[in-house]
C-alpha positions as CSV (number, residue, x, y, z in Angstrom):
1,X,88.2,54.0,159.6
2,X,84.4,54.5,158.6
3,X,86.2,55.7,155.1
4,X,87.6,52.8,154.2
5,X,84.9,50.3,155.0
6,X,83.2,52.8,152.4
7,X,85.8,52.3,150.4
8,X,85.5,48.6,150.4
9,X,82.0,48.7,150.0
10,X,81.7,50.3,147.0
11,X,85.1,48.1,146.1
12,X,82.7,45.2,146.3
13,X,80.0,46.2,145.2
14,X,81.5,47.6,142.0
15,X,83.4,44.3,141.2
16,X,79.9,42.5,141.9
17,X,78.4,44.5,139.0
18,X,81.0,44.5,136.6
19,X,81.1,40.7,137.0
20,X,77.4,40.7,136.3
21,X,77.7,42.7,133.4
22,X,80.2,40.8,131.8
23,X,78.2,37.3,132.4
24,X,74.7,39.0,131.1
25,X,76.7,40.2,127.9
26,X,79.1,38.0,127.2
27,X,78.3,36.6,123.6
28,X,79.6,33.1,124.1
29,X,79.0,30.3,126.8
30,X,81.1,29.6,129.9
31,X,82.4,26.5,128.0
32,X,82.8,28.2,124.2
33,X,84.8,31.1,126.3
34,X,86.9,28.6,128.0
35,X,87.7,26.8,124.8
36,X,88.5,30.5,123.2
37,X,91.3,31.4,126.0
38,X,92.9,28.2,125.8
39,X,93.2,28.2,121.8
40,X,94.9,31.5,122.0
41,X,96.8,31.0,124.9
42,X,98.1,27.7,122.9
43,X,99.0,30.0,120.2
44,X,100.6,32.2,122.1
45,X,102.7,29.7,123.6
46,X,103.6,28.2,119.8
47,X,104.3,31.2,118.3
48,X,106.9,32.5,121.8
49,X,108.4,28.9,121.0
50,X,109.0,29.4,117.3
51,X,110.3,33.2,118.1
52,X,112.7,31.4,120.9
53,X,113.6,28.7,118.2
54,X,114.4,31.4,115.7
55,X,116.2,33.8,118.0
56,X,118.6,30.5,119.8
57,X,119.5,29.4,116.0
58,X,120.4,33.1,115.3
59,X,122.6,33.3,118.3
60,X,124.3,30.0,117.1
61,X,125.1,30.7,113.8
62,X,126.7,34.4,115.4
63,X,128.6,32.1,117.8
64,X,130.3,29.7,115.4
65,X,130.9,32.6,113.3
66,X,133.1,34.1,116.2
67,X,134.4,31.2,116.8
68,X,135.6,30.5,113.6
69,X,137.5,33.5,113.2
70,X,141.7,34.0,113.4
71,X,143.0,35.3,116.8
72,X,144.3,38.5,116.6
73,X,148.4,39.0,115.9
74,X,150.3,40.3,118.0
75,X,150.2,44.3,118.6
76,X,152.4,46.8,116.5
């Protein structure tokens, strides 16, 4: 038992100091950072909507291609 609230101690305490660290040397502000993760996540977003755009018109165009093809005779 005593392990593990040693364990979450030094859990704490760790994630305590890396947070610090990262605030003290971040090189942008709270608000410019924000701004940063949202531009890319936008992009992110565009870009997994053009792929998904791309990849349904490609699956279409293989569909109607199947489609349009003559049934099979009859067996020898």
């Amino acid at each position: 038992m005593r392990r593990a609230i040693f364990w979450i101690y030094g859990f704490l305490i760790g994630g305590l100091t890396g947070a610090g660290l990262i605030l003290l040397f971040t090189p942008q502000s709270g608000a410019e950072l924000r701004e940063t993760i949202r531009a890319r996540w936008q992009q992110i977003l565009e870009e997994g909507r053009q792929a998904a755009a791309q990849h349904r018109a490609e699956l279409e165009r293989e569909l109607a291609m199947l489609t349009r093809r003559t049934p099979p005779g009859p067996p020898m």
